[in-house]
N, CA and C atoms as an extended XYZ file, in Angstrom:
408
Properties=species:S:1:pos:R:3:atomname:S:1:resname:S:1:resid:I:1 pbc="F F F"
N        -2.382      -17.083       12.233 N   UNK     1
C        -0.994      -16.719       12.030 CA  UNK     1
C        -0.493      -15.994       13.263 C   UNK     1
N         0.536      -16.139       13.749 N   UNK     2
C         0.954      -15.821       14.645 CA  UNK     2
C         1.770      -15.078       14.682 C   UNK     2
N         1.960      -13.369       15.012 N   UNK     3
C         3.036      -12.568       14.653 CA  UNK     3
C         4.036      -11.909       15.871 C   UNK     3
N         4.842      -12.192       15.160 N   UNK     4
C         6.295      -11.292       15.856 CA  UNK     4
C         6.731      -10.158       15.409 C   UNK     4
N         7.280       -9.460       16.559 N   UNK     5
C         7.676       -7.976       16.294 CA  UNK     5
C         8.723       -8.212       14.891 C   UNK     5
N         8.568       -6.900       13.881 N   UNK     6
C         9.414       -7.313       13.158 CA  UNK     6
C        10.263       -5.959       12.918 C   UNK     6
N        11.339       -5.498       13.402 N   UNK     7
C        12.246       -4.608       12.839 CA  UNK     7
C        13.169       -4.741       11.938 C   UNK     7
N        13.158       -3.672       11.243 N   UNK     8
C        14.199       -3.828        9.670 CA  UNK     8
C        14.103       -2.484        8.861 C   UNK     8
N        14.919       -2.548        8.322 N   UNK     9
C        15.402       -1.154        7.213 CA  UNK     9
C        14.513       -0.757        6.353 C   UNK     9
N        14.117        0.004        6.518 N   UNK    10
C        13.262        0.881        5.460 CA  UNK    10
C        13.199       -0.116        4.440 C   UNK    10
N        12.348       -0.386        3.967 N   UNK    11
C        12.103       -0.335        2.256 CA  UNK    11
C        11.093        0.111        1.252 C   UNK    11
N        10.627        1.394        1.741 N   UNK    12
C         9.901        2.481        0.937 CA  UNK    12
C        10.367        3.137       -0.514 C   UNK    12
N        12.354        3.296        0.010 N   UNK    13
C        12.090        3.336       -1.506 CA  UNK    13
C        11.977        2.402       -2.333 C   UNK    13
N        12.294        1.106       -1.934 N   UNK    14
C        12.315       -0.031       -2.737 CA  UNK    14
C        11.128       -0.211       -3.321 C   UNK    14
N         9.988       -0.118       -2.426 N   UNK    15
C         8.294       -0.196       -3.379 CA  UNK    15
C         8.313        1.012       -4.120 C   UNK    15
N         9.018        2.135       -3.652 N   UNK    16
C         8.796        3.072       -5.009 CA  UNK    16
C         9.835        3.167       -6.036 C   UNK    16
N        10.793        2.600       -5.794 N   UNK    17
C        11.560        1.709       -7.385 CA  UNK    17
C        10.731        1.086       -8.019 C   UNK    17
N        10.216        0.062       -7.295 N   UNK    18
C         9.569       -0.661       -8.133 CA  UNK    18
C         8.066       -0.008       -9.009 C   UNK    18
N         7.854        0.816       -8.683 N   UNK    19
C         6.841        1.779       -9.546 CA  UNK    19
C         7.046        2.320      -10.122 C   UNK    19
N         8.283        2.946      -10.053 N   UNK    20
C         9.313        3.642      -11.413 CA  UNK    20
C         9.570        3.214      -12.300 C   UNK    20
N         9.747        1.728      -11.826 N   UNK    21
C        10.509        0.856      -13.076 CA  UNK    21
C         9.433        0.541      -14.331 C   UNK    21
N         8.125        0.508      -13.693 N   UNK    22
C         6.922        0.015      -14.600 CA  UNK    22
C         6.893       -1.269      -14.492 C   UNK    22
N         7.651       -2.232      -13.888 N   UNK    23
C         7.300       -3.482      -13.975 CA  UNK    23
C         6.068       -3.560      -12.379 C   UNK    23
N         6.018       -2.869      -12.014 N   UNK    24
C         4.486       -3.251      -11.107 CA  UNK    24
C         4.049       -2.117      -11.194 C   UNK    24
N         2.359       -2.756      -10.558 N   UNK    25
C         1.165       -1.448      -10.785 CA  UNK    25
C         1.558       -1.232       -8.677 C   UNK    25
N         0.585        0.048       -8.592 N   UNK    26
C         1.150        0.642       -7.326 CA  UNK    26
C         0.376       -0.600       -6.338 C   UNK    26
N        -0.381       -0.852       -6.580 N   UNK    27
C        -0.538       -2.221       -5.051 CA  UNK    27
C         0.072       -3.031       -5.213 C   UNK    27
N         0.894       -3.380       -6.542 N   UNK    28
C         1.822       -4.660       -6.428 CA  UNK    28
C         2.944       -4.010       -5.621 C   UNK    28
N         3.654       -2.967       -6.438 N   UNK    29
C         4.910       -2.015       -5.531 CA  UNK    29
C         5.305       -2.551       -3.946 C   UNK    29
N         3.701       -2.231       -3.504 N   UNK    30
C         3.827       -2.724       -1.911 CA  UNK    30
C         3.579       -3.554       -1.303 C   UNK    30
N         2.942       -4.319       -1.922 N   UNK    31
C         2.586       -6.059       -1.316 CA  UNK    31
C         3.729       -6.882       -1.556 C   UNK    31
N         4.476       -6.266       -3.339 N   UNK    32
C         5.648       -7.511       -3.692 CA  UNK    32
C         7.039       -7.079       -2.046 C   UNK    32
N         6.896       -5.539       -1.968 N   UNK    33
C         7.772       -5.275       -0.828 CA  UNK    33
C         8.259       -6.070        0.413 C   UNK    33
N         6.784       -6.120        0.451 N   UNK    34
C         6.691       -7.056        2.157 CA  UNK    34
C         6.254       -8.056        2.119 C   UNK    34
N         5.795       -9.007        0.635 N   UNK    35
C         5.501      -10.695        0.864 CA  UNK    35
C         6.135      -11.254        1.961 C   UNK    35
N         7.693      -11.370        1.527 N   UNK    36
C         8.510      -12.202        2.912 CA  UNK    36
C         8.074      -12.253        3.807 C   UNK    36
N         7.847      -11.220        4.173 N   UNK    37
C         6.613      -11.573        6.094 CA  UNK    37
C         5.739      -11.688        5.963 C   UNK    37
N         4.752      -11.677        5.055 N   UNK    38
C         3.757      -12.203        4.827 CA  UNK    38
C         3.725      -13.952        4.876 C   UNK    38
N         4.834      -14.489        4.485 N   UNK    39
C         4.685      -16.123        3.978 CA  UNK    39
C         4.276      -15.915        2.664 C   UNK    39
N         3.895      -15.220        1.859 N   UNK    40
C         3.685      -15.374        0.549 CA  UNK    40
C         4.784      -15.362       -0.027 C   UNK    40
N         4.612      -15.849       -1.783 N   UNK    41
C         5.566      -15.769       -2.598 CA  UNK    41
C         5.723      -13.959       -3.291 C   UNK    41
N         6.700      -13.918       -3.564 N   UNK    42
C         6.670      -12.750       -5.004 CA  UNK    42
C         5.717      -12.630       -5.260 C   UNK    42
N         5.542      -13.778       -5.963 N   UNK    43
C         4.293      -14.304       -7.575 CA  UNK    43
C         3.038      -13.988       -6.741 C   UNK    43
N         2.869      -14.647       -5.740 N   UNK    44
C         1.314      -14.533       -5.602 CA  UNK    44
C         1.331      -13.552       -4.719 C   UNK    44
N         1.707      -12.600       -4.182 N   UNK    45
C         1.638      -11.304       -3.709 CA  UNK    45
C         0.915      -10.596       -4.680 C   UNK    45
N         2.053      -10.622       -5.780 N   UNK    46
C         1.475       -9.769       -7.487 CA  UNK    46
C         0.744      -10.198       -8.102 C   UNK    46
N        -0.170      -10.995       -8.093 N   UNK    47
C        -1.014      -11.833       -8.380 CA  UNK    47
C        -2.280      -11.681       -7.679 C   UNK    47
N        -2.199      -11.372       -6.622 N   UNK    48
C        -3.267      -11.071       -5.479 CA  UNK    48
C        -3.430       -9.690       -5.480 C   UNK    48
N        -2.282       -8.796       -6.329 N   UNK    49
C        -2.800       -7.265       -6.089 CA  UNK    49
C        -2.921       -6.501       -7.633 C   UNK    49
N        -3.045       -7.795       -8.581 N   UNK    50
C        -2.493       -7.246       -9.842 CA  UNK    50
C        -3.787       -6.703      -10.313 C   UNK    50
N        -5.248       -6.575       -9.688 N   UNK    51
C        -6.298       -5.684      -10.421 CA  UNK    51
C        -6.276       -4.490       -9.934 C   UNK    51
N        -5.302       -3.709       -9.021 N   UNK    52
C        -5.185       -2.729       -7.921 CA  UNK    52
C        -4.189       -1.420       -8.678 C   UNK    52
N        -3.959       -1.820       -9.503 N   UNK    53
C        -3.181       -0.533      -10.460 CA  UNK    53
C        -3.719        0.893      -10.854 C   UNK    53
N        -4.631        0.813      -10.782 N   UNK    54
C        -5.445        1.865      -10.868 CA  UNK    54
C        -6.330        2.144      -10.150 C   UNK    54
N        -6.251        1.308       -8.914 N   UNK    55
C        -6.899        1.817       -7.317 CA  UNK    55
C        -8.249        0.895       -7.549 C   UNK    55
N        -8.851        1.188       -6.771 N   UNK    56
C        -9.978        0.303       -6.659 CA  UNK    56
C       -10.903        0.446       -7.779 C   UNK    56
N       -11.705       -0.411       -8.407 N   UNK    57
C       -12.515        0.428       -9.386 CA  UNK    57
C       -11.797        0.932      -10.779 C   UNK    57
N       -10.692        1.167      -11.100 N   UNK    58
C       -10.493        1.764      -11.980 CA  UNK    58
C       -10.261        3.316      -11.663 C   UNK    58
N        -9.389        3.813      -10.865 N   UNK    59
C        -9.213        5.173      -10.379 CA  UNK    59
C       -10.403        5.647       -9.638 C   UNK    59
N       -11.435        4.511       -9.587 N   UNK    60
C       -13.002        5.443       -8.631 CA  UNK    60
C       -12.667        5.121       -7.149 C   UNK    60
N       -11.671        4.191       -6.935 N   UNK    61
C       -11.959        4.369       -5.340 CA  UNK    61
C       -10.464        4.403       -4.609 C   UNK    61
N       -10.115        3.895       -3.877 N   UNK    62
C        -8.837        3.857       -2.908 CA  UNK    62
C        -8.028        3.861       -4.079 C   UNK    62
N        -6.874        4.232       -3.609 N   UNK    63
C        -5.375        4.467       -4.390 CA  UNK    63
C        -4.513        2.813       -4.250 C   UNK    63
N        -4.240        2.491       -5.568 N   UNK    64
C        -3.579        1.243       -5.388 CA  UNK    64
C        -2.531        0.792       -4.271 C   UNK    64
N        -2.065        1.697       -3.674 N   UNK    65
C        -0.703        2.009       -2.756 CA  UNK    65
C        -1.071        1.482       -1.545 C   UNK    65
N        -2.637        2.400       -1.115 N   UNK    66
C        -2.992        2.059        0.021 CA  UNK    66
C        -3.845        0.804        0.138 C   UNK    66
N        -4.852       -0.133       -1.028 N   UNK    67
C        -4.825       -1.456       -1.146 CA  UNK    67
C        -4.003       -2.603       -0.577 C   UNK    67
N        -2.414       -2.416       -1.802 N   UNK    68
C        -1.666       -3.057       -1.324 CA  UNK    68
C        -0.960       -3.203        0.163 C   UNK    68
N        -0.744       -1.691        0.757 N   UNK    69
C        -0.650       -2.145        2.188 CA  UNK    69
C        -1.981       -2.800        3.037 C   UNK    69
N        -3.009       -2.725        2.643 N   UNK    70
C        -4.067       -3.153        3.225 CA  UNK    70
C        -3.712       -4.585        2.927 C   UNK    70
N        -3.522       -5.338        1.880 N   UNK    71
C        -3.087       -7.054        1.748 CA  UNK    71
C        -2.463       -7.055        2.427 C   UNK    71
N        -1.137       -6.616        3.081 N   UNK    72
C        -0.236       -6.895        3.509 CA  UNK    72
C        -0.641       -7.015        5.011 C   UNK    72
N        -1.278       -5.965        5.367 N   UNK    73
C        -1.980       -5.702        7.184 CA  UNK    73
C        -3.000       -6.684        7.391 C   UNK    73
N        -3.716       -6.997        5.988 N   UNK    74
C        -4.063       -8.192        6.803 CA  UNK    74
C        -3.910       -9.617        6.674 C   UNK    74
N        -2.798       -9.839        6.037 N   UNK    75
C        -2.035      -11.091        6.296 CA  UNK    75
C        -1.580      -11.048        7.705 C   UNK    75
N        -0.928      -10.472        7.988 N   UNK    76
C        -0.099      -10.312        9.919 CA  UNK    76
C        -1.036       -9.897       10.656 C   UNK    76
N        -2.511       -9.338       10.243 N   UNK    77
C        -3.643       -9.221       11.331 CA  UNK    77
C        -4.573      -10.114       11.769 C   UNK    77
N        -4.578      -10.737       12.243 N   UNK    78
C        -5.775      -11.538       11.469 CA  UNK    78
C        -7.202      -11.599       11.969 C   UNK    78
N        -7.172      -10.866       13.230 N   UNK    79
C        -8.419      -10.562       13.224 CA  UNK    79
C        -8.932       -9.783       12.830 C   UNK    79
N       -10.387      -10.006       12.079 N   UNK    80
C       -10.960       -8.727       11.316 CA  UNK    80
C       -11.291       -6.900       11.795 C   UNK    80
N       -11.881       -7.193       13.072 N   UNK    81
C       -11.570       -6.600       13.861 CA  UNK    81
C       -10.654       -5.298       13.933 C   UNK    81
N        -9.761       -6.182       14.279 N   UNK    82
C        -8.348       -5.295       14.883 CA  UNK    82
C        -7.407       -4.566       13.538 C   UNK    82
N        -7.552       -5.739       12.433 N   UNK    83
C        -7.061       -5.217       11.238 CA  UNK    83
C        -7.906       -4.304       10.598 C   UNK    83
N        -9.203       -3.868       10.788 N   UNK    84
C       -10.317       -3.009       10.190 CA  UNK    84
C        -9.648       -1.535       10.866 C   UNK    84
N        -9.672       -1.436       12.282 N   UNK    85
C        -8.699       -0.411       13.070 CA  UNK    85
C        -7.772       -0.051       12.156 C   UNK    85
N        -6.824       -0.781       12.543 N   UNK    86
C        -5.150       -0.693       11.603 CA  UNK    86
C        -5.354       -0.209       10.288 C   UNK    86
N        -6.510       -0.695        9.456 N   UNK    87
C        -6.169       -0.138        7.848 CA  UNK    87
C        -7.385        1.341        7.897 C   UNK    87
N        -7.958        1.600        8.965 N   UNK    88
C        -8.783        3.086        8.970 CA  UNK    88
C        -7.708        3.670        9.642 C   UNK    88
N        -6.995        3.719       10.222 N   UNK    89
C        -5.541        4.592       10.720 CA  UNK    89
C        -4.473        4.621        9.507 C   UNK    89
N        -4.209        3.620        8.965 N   UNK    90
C        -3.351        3.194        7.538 CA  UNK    90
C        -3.995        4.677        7.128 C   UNK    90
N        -5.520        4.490        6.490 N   UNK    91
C        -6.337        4.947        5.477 CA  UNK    91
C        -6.229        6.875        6.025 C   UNK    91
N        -6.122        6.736        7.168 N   UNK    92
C        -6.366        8.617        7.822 CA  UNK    92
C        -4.948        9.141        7.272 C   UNK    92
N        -4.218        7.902        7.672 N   UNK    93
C        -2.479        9.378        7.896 CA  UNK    93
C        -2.237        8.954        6.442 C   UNK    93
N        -2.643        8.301        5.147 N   UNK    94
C        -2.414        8.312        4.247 CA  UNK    94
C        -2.503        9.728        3.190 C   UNK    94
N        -3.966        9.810        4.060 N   UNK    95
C        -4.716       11.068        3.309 CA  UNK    95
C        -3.936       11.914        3.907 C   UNK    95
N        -3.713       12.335        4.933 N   UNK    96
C        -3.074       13.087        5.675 CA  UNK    96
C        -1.495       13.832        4.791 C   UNK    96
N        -1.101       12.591        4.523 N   UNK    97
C         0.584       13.008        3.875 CA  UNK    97
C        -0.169       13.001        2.291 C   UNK    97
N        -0.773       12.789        1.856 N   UNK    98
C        -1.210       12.683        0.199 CA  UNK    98
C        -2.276       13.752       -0.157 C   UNK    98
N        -2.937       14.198        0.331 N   UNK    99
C        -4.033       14.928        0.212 CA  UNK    99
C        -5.314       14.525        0.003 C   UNK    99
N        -5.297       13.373       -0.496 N   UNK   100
C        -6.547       12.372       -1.315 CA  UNK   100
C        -6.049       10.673       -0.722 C   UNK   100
N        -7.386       10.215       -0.714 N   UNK   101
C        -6.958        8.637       -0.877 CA  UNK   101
C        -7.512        7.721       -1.854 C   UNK   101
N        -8.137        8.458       -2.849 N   UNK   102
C        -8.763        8.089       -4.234 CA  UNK   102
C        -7.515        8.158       -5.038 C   UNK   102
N        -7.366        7.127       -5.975 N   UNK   103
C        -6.658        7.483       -7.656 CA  UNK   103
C        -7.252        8.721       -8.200 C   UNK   103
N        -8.240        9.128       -8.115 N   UNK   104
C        -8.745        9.960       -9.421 CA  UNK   104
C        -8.242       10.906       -8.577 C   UNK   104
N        -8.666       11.489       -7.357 N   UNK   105
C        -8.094       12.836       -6.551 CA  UNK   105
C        -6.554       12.857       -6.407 C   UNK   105
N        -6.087       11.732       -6.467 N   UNK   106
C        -4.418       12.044       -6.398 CA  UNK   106
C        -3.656       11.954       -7.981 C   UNK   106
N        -4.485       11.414       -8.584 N   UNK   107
C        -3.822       12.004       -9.944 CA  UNK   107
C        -4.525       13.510      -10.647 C   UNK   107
N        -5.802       14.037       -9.989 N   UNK   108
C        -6.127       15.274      -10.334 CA  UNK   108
C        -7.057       15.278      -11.332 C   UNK   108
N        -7.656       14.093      -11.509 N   UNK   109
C        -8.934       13.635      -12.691 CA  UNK   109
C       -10.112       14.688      -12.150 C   UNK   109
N       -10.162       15.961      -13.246 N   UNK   110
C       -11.438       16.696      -12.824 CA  UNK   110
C       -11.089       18.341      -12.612 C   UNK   110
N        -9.736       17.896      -11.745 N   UNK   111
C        -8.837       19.330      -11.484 CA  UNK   111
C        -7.693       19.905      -12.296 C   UNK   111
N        -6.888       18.825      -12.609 N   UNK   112
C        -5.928       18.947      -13.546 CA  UNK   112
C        -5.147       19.014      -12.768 C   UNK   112
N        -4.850       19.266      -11.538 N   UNK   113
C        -4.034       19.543      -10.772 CA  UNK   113
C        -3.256       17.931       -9.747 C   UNK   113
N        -2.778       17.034      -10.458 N   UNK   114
C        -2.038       16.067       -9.809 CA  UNK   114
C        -2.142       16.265       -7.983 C   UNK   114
N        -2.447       15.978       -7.094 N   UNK   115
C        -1.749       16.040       -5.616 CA  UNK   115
C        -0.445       15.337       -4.921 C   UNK   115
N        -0.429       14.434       -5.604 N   UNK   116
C         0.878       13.445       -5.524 CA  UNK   116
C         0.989       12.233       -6.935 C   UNK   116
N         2.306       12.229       -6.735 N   UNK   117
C         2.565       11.517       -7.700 CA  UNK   117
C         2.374        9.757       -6.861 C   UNK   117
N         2.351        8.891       -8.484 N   UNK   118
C         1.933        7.647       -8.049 CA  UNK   118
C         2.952        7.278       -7.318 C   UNK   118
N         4.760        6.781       -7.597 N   UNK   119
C         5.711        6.586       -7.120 CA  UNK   119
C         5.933        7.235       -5.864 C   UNK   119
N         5.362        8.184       -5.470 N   UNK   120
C         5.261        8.743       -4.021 CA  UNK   120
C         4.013        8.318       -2.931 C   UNK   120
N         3.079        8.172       -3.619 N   UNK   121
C         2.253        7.738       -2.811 CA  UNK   121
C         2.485        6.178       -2.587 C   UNK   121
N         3.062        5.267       -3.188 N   UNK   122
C         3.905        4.139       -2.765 CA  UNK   122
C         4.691        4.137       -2.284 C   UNK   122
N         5.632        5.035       -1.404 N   UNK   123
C         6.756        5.519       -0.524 CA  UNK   123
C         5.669        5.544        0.744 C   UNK   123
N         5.014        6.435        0.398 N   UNK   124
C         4.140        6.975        1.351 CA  UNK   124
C         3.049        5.988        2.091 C   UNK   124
N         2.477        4.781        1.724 N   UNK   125
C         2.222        3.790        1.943 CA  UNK   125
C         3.099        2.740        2.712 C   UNK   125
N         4.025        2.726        1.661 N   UNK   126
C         5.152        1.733        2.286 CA  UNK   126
C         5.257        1.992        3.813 C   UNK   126
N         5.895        3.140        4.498 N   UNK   127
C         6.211        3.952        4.926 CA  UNK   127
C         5.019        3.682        6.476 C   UNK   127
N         3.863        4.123        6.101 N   UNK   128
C         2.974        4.000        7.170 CA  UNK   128
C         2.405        2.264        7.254 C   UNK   128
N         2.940        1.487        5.966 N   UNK   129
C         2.889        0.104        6.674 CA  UNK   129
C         4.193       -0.254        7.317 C   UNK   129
N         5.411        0.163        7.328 N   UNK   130
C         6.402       -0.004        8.118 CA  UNK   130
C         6.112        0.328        9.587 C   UNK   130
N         5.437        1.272        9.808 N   UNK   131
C         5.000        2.051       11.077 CA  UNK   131
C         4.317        0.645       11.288 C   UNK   131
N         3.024        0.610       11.115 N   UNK   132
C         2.166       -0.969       11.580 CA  UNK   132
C         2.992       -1.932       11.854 C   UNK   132
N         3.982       -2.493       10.837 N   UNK   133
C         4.691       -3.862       11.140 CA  UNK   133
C         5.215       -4.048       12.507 C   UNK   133
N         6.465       -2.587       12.678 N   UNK   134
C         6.878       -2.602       13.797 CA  UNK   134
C         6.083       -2.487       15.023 C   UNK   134
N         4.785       -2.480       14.769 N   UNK   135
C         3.897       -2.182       16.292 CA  UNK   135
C         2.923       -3.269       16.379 C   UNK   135
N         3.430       -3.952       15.769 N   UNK   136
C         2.746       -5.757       16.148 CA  UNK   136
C         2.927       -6.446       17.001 C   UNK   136
């Protein structure tokens, strides 16, 4: 696949509408966001991220948010490589603005204490895959 620079308008809150609304789980939020440049459809964006709602595992591992930008980085990456880079930088400044990059640590499973909410950490995703797109 062959990629071009792509500039365009925010749409962070738009993946975190769409997590508000309840009609997607948080890796759909951000994959359905940015299919269009992907070449994917809607459907199979959400389809490709629809076991990711509760992060990897079932709240045991990565946060659904940061998954779904990971589909998305590496559709437009395509070498393994270079996209492995891109989603461990994704994966640092995630934690960075969230506190956690687990479901269970960002909903507070253990502490009681939430660190971010889900609809934010899909802003917050969105957000640092917008950063990537434009630096393609």
């Amino acid at each position: 696949m062959e990629t071009t620079k792509h500039t365009f308008e925010s749409r962070a809150h738009l993946a975190a509408e769409k997590k508000l609304s309840g009609a997607t789980n948080c890796a759909q939020a951000v994959a359905v966001t940015y299919a269009d440049i992907t070449g994917l459809s809607p459907e199979s964006m959400a389809a490709a991220t629809a076991a990711f709602g509760t992060g990897m595992g079932t709240m045991r591992g990565t946060c659904g948010a940061l998954v779904g930008a990971g589909v998305v980085c590496g559709m437009l990456v395509p070498d393994r490589v270079k996209a492995r880079a891109v989603m461990k930088g994704m994966f640092q400044q995630f934690e960075q603005r969230c506190g956690a990059a687990t479901c269970a640590e960002l909903k507070g499973v253990g502490t009681g204490t939430p660190l971010t909410p889900c609809h934010e950490c899909v802003r917050h995703a969105a957000e640092i895959l917008e950063s990537v797109i434009e630096n393609l």
